[in-house]
Biopython code that builds the backbone (N, CA, C, O; Angstrom):
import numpy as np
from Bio.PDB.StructureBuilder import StructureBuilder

atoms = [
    (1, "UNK", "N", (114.234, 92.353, 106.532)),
    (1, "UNK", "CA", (115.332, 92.677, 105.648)),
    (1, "UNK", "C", (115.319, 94.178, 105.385)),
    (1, "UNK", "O", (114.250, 94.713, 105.091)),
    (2, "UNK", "N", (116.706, 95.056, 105.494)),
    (2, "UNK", "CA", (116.840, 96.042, 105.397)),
    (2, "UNK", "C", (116.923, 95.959, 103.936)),
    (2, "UNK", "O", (117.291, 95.052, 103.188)),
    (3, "UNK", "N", (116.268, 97.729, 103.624)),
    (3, "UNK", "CA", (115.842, 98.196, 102.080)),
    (3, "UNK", "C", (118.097, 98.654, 101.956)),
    (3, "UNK", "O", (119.037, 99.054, 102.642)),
    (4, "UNK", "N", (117.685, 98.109, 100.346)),
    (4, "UNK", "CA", (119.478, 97.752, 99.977)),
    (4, "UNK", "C", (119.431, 99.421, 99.069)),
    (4, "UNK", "O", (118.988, 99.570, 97.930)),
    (5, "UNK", "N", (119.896, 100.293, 99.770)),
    (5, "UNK", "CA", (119.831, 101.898, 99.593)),
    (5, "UNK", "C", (120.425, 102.305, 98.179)),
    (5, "UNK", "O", (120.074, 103.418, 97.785)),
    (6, "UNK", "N", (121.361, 101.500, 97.265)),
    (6, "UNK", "CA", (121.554, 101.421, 96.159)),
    (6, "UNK", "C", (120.462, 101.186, 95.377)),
    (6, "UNK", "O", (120.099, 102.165, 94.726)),
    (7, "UNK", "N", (119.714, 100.010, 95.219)),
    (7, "UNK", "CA", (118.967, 99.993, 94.417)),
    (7, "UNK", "C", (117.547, 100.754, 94.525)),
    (7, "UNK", "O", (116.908, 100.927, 93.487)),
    (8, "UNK", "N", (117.042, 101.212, 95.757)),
    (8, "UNK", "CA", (116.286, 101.787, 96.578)),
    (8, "UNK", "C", (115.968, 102.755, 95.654)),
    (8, "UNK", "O", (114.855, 102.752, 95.127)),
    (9, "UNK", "N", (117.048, 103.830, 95.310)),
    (9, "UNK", "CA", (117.629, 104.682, 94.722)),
    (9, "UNK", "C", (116.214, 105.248, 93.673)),
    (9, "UNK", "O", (115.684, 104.364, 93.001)),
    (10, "UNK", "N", (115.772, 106.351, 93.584)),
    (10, "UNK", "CA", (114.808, 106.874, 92.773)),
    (10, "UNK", "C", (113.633, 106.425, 93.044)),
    (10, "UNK", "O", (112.709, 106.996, 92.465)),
    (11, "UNK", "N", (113.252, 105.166, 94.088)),
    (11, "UNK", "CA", (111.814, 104.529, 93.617)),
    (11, "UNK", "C", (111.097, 105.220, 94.750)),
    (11, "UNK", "O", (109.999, 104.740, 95.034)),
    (12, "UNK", "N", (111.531, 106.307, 95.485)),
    (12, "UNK", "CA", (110.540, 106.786, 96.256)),
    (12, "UNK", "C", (109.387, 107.856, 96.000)),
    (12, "UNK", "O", (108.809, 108.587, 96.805)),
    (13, "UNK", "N", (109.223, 107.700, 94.495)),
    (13, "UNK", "CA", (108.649, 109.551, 94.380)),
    (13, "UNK", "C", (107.459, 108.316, 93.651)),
    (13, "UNK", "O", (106.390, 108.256, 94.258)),
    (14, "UNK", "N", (107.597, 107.450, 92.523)),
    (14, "UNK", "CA", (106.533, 106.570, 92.327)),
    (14, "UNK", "C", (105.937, 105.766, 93.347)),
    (14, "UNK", "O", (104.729, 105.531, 93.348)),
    (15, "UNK", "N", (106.892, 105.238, 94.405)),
    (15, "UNK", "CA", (106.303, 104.549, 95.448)),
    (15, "UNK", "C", (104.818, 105.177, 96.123)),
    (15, "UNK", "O", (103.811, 104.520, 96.385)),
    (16, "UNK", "N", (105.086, 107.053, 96.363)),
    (16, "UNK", "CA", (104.680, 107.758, 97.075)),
    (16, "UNK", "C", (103.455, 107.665, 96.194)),
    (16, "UNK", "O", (102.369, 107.184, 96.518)),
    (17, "UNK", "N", (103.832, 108.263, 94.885)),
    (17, "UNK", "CA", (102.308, 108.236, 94.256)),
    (17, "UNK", "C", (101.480, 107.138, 94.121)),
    (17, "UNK", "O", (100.276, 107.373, 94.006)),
    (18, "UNK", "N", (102.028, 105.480, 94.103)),
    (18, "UNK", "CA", (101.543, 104.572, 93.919)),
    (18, "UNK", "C", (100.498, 104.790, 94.987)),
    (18, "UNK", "O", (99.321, 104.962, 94.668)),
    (19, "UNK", "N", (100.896, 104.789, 96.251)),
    (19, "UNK", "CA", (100.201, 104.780, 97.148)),
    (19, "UNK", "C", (98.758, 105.173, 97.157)),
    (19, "UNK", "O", (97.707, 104.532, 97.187)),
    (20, "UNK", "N", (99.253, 107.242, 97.098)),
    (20, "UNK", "CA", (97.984, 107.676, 97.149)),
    (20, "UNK", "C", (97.242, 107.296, 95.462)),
    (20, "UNK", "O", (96.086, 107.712, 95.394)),
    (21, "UNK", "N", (97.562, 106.848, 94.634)),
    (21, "UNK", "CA", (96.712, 105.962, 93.625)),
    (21, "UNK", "C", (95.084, 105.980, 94.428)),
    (21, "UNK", "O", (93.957, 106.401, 94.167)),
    (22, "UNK", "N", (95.918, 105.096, 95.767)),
    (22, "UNK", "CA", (94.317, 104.229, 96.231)),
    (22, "UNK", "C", (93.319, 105.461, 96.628)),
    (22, "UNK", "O", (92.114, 105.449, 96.377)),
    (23, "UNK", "N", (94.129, 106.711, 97.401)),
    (23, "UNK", "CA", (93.540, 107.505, 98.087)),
    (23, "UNK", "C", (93.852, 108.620, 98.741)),
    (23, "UNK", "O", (94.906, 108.358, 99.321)),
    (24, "UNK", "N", (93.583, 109.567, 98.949)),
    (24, "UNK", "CA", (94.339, 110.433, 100.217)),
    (24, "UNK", "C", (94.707, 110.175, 101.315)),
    (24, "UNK", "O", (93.955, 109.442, 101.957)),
    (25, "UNK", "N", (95.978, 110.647, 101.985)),
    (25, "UNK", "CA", (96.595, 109.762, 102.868)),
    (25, "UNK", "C", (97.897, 110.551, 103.192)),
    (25, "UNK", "O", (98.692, 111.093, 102.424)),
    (26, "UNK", "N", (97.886, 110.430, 104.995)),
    (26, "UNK", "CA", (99.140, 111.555, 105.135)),
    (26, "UNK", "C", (100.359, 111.324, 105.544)),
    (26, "UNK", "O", (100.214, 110.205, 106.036)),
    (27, "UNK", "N", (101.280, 111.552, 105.663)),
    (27, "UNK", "CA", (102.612, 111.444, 105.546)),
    (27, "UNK", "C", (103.295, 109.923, 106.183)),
    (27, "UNK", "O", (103.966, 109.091, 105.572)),
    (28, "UNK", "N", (102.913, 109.921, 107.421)),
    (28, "UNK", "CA", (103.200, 108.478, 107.791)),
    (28, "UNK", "C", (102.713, 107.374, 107.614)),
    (28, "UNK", "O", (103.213, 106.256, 107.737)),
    (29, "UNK", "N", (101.147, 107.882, 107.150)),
    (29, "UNK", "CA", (100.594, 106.234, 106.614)),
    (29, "UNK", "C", (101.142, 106.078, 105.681)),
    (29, "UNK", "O", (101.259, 104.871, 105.469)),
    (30, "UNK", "N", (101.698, 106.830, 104.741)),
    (30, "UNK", "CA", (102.708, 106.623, 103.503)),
    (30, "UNK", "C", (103.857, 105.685, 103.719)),
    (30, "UNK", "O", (104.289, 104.744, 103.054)),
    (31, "UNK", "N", (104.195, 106.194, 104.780)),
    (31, "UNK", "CA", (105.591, 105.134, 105.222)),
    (31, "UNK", "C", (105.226, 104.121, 105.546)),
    (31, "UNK", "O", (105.654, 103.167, 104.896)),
    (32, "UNK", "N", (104.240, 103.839, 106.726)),
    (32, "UNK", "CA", (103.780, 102.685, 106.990)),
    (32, "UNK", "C", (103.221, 101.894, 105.658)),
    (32, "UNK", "O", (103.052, 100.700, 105.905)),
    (33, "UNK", "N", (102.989, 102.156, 104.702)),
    (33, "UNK", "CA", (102.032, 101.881, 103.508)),
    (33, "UNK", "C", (103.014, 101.070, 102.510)),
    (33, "UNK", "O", (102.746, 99.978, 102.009)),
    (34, "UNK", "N", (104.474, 101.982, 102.275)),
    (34, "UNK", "CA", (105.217, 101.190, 101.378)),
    (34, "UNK", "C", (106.030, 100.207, 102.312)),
    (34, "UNK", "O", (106.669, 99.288, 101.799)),
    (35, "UNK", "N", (106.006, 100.418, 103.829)),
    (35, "UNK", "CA", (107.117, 99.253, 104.499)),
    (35, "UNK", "C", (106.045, 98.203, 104.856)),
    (35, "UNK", "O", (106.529, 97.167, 105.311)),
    (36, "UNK", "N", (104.920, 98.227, 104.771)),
    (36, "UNK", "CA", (104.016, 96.846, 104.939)),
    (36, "UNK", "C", (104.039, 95.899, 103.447)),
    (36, "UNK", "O", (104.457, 94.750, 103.309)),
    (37, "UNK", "N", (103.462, 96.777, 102.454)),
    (37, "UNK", "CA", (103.174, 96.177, 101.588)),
    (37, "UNK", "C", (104.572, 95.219, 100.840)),
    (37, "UNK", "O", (104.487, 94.104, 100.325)),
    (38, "UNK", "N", (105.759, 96.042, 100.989)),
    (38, "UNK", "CA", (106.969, 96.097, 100.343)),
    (38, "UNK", "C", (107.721, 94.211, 101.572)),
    (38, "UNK", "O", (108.717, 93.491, 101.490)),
    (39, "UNK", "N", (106.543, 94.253, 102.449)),
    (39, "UNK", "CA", (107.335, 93.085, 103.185)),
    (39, "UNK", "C", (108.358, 93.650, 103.889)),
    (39, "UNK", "O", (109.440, 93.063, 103.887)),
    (40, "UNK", "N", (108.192, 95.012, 104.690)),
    (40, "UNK", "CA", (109.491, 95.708, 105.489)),
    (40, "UNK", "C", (110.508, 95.848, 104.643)),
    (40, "UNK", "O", (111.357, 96.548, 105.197)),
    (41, "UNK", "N", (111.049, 95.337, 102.928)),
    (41, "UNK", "CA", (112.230, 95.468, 102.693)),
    (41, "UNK", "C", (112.580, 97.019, 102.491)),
    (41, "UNK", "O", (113.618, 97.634, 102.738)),
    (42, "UNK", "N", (111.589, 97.357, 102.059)),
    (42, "UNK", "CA", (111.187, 99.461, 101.543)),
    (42, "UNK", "C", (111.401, 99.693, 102.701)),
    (42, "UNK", "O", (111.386, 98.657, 103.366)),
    (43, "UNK", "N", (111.673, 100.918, 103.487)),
    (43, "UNK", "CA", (111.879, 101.648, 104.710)),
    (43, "UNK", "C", (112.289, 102.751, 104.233)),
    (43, "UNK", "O", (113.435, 102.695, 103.788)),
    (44, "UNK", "N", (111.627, 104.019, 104.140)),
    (44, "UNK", "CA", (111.683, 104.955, 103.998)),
    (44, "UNK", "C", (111.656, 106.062, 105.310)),
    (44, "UNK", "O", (110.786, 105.936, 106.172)),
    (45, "UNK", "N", (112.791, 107.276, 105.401)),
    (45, "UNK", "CA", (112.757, 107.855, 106.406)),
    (45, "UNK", "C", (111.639, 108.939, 106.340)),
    (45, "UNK", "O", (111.136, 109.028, 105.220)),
    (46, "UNK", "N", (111.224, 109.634, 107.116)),
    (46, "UNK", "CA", (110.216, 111.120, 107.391)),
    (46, "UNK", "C", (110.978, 111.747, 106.599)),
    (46, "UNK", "O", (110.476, 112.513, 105.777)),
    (47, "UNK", "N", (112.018, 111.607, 106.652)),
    (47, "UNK", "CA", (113.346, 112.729, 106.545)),
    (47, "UNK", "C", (113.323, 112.817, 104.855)),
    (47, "UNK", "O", (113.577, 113.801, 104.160)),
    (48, "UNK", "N", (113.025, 111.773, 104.529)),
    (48, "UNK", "CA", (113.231, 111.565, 102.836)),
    (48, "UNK", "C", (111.487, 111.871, 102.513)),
    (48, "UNK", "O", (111.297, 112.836, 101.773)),
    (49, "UNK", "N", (110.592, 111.346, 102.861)),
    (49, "UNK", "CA", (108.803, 111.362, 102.551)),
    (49, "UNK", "C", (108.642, 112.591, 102.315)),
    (49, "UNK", "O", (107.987, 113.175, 101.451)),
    (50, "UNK", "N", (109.523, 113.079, 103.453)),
    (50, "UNK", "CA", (108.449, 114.633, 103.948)),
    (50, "UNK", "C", (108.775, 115.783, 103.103)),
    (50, "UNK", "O", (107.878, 116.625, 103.074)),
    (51, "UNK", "N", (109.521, 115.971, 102.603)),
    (51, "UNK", "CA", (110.902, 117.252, 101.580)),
    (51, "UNK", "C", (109.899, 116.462, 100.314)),
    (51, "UNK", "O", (109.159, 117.258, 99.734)),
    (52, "UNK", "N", (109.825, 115.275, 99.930)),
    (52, "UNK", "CA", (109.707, 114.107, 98.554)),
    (52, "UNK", "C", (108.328, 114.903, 98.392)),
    (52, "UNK", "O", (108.109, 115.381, 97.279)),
    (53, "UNK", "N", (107.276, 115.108, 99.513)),
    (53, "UNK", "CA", (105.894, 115.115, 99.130)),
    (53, "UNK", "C", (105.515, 116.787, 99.172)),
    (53, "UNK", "O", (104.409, 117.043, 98.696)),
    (54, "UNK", "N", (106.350, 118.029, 99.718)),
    (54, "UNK", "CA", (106.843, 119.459, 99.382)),
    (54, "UNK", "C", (106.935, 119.714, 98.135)),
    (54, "UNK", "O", (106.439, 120.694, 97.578)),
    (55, "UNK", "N", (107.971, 118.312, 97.305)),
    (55, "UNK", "CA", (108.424, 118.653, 96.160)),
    (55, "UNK", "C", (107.246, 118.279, 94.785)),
    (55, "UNK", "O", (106.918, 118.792, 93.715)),
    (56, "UNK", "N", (106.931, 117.186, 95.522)),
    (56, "UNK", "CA", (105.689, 116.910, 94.672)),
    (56, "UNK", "C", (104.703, 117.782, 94.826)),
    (56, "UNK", "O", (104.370, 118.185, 93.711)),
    (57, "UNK", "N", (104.104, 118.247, 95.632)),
    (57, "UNK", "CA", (102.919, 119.429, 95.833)),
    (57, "UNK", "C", (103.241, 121.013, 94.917)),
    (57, "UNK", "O", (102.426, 121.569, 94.180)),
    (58, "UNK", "N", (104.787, 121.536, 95.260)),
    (58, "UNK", "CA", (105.388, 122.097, 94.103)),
    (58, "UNK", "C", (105.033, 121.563, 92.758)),
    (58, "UNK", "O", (104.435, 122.289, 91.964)),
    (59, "UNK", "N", (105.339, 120.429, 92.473)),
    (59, "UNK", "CA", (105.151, 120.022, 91.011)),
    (59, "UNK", "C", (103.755, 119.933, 90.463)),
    (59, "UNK", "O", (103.501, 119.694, 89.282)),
    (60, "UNK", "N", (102.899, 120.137, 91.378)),
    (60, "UNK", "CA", (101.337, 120.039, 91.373)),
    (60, "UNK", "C", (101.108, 118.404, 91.038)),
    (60, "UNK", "O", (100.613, 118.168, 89.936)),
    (61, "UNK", "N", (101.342, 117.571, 91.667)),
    (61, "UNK", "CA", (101.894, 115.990, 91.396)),
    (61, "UNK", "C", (100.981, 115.424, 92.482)),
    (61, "UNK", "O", (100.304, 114.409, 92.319)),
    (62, "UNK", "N", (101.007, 116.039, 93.429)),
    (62, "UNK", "CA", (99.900, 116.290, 95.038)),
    (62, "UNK", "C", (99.021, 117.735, 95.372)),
    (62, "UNK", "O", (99.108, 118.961, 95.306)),
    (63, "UNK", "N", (98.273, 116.815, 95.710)),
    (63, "UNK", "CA", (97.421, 118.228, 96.374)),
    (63, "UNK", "C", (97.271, 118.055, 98.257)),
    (63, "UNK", "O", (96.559, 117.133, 98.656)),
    (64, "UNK", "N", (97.897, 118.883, 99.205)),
    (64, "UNK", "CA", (98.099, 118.904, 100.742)),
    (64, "UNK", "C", (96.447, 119.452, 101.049)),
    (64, "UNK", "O", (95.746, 120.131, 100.299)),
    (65, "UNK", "N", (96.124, 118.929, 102.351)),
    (65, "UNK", "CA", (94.725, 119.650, 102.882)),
    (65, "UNK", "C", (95.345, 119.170, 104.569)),
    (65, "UNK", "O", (96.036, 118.239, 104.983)),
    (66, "UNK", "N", (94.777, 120.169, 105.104)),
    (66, "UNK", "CA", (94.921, 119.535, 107.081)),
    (66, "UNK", "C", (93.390, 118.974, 107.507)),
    (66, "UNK", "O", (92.302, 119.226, 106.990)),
    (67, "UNK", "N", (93.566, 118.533, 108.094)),
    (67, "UNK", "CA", (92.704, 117.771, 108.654)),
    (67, "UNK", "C", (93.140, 118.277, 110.105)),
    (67, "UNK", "O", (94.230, 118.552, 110.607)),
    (68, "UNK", "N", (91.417, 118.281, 110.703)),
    (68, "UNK", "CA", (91.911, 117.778, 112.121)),
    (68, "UNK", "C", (91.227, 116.942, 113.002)),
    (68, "UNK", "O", (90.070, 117.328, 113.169)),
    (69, "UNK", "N", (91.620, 115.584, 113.848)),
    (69, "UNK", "CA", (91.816, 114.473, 114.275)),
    (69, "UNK", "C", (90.564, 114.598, 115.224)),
    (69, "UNK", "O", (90.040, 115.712, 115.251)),
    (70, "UNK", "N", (90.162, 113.874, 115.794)),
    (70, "UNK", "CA", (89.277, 113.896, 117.081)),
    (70, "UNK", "C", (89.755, 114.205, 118.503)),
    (70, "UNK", "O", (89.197, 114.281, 119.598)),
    (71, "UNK", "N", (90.912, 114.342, 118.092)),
    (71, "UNK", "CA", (92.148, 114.509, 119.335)),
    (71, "UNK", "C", (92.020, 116.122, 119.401)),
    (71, "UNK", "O", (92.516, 116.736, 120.346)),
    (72, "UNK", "N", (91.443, 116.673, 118.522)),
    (72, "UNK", "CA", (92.204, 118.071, 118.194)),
    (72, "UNK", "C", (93.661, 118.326, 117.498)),
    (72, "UNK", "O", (94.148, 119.451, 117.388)),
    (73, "UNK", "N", (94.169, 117.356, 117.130)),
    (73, "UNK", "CA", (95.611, 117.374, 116.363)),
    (73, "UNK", "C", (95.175, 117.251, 115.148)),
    (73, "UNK", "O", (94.379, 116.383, 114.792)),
    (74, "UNK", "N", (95.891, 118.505, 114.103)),
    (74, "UNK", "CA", (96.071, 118.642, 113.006)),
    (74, "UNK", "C", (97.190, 117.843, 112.372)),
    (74, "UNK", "O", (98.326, 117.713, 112.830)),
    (75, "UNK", "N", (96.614, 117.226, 111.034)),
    (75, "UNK", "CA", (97.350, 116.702, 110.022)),
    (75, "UNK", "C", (97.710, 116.993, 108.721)),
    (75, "UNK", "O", (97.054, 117.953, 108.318)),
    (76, "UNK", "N", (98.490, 116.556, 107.887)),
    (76, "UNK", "CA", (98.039, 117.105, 106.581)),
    (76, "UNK", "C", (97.988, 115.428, 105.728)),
    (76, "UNK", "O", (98.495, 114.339, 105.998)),
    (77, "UNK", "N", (97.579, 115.661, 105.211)),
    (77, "UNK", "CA", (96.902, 114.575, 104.222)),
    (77, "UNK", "C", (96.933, 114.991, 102.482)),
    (77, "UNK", "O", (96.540, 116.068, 102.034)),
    (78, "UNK", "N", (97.440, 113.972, 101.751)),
    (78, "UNK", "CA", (97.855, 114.330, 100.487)),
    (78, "UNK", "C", (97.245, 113.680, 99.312)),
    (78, "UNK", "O", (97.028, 112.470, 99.377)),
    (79, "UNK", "N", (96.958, 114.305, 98.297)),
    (79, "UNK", "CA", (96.151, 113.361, 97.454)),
    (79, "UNK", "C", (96.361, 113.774, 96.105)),
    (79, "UNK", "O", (96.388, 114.907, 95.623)),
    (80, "UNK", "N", (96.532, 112.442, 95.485)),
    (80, "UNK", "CA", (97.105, 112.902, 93.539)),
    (80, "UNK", "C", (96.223, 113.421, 92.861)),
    (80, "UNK", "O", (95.000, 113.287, 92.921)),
    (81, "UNK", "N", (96.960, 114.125, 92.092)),
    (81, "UNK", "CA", (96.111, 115.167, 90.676)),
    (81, "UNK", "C", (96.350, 114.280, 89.671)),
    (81, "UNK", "O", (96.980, 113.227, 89.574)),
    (82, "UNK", "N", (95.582, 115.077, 88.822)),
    (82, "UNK", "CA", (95.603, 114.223, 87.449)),
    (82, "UNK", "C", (97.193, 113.918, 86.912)),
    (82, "UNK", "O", (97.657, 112.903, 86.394)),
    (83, "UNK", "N", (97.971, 115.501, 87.325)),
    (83, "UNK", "CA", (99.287, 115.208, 86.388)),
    (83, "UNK", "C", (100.016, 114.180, 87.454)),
    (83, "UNK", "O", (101.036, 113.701, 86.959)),
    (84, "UNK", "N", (99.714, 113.672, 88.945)),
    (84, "UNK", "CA", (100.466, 112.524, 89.571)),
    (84, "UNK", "C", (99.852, 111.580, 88.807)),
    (84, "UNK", "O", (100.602, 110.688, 88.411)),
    (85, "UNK", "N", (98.990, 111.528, 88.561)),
    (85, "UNK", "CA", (98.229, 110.054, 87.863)),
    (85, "UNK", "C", (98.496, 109.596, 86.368)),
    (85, "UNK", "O", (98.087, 108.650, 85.696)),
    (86, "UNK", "N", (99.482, 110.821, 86.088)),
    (86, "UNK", "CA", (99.997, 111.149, 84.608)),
    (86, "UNK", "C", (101.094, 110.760, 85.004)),
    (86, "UNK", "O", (101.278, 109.647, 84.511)),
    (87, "UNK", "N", (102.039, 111.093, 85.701)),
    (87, "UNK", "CA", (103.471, 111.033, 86.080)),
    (87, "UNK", "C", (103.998, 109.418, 86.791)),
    (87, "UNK", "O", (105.164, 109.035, 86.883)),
    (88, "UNK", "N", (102.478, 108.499, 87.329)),
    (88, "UNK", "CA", (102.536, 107.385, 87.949)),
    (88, "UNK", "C", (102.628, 106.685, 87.059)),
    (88, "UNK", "O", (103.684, 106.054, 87.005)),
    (89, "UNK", "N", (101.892, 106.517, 86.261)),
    (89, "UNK", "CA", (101.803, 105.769, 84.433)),
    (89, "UNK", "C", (103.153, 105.400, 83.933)),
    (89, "UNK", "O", (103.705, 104.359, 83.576)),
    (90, "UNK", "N", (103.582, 107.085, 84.082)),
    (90, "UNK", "CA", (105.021, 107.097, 83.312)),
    (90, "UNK", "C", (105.699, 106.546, 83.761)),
    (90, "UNK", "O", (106.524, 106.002, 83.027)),
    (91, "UNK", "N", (105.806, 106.308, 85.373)),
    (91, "UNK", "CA", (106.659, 105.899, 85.970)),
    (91, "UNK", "C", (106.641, 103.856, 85.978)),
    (91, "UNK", "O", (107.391, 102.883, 85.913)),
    (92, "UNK", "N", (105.390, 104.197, 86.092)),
    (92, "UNK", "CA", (104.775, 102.707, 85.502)),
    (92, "UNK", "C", (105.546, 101.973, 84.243)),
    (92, "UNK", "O", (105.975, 100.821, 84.317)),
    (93, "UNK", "N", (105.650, 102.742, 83.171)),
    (93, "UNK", "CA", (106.008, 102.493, 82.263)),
    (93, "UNK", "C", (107.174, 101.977, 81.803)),
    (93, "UNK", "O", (107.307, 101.155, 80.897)),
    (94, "UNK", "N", (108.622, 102.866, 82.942)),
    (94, "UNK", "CA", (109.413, 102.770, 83.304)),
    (94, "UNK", "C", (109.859, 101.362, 83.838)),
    (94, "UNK", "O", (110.755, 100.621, 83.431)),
    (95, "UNK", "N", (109.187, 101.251, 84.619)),
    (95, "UNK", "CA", (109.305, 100.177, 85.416)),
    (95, "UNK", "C", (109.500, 98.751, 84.479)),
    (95, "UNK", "O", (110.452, 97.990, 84.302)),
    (96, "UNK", "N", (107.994, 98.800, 83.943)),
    (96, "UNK", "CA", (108.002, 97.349, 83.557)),
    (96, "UNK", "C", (109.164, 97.533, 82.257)),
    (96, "UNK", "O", (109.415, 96.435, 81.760)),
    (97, "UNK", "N", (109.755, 98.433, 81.749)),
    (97, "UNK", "CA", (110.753, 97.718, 81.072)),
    (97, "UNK", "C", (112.158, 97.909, 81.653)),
    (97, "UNK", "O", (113.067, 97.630, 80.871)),
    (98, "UNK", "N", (112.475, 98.286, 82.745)),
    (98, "UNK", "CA", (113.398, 98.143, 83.752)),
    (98, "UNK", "C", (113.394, 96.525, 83.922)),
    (98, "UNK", "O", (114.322, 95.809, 83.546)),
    (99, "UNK", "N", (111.955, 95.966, 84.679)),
    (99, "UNK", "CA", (111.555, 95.201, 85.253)),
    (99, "UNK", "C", (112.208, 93.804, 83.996)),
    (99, "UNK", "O", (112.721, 92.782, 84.454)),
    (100, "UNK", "N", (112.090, 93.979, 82.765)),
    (100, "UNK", "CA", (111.766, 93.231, 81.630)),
    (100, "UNK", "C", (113.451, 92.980, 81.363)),
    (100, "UNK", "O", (114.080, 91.935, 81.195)),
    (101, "UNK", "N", (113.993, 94.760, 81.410)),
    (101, "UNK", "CA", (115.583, 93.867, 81.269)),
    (101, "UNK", "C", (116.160, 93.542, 82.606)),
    (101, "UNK", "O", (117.338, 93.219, 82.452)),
    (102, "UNK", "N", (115.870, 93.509, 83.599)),
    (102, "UNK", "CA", (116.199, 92.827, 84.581)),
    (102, "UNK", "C", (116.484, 91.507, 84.476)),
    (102, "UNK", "O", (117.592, 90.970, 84.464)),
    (103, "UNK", "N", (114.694, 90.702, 84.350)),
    (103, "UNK", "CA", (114.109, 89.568, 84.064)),
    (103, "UNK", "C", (115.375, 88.885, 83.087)),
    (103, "UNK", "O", (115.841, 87.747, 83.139)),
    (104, "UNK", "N", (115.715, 89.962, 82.242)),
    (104, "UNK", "CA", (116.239, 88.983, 81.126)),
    (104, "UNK", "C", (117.726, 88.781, 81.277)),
    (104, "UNK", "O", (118.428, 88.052, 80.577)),
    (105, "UNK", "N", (117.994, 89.316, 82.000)),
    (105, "UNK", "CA", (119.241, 89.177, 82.883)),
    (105, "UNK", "C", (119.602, 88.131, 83.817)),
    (105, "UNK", "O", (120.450, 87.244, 83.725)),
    (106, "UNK", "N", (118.450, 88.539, 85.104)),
    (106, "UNK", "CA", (118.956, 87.276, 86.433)),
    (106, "UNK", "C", (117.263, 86.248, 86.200)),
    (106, "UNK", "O", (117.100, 85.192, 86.811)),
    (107, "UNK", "N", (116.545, 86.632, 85.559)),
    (107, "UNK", "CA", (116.028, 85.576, 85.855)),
    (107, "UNK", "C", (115.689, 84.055, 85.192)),
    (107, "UNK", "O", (116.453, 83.777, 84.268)),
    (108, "UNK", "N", (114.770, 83.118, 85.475)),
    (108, "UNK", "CA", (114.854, 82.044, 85.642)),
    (108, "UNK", "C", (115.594, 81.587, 84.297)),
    (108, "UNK", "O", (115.561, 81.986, 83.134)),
    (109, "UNK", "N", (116.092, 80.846, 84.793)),
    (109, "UNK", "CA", (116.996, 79.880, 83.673)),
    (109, "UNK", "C", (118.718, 80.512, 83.389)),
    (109, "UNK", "O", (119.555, 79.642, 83.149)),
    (110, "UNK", "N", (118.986, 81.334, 83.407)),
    (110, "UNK", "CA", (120.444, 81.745, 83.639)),
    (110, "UNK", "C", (120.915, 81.387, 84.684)),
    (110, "UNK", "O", (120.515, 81.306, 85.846)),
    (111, "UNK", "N", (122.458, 81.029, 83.776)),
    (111, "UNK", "CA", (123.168, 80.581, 83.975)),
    (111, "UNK", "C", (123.960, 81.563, 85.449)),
    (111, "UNK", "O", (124.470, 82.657, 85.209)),
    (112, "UNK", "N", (123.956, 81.114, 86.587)),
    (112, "UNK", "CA", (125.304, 81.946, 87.435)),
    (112, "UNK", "C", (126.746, 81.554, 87.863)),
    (112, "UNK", "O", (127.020, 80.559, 88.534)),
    (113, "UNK", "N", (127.214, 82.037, 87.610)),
    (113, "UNK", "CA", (128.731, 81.775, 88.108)),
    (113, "UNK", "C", (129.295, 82.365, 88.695)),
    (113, "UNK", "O", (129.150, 83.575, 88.521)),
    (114, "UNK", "N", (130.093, 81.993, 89.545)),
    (114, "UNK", "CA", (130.795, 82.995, 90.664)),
    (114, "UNK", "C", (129.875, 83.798, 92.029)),
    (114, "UNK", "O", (130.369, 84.487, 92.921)),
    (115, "UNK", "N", (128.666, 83.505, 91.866)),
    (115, "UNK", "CA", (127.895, 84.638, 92.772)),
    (115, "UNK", "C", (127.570, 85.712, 91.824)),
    (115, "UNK", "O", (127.208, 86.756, 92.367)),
    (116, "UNK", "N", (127.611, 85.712, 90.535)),
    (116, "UNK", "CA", (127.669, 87.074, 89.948)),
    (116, "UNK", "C", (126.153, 86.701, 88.904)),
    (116, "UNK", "O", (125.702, 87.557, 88.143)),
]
sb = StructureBuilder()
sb.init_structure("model")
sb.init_model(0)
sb.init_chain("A")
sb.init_seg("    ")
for serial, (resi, resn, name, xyz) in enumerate(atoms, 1):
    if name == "N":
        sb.init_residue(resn, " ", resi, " ")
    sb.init_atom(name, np.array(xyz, "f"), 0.0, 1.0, " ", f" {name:<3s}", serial, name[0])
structure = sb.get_structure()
């Protein structure tokens, strides 16, 4: 199932930090990271990650380091600061009462009519 780009909308900058939560980790395991866990519905482009995790490193939200591979190919690899781990919370926070009036909206036991 393709990610529904309306509601999609804003959850990529917490997604990103959720991630590195666990760890440092570079740009595409990021993608691969929220389209596994997310059940493929998340799909995020390079195009959107890559500018998203610039802007966060600006914000001091990430910290970038290169690495390089056994291949000899350089990477960069990204990992949260305290103020991402400050800013994930918040975003956390966000959520579950997003999440809460959602719930109290479509879920169990309401009534639907029309498809609506």
């Amino acid at each position: 199932m393709k990610m529904i780009k309306e509601l999609a909308r804003g959850t990529a900058e917490p997604l990103v930090l959720r991630v590195l939560a666990e760890g440092p980790q570079h740009g595409y395991g990021i993608l691969q990271a929220i389209r596994e866990r997310s059940g493929e519905v998340l799909e995020f482009t390079e195009g959107t990650i890559y500018p998203l995790l610039h802007t966060l490193e600006e914000e001091g939200l990430v910290t970038a380091a290169w690495e390089v591979l056994a291949s000899g190919r350089r990477r960069k690899s990204y990992a949260l600061t305290p103020a991402g781990e400050k800013r994930l919370a918040e975003a956390r926070q966000q959520w579950e009462r997003f999440r809460g009036a959602m719930d109290a909206l479509f879920g169990p036991g309401k009534v639907v009519r029309d498809g609506i």
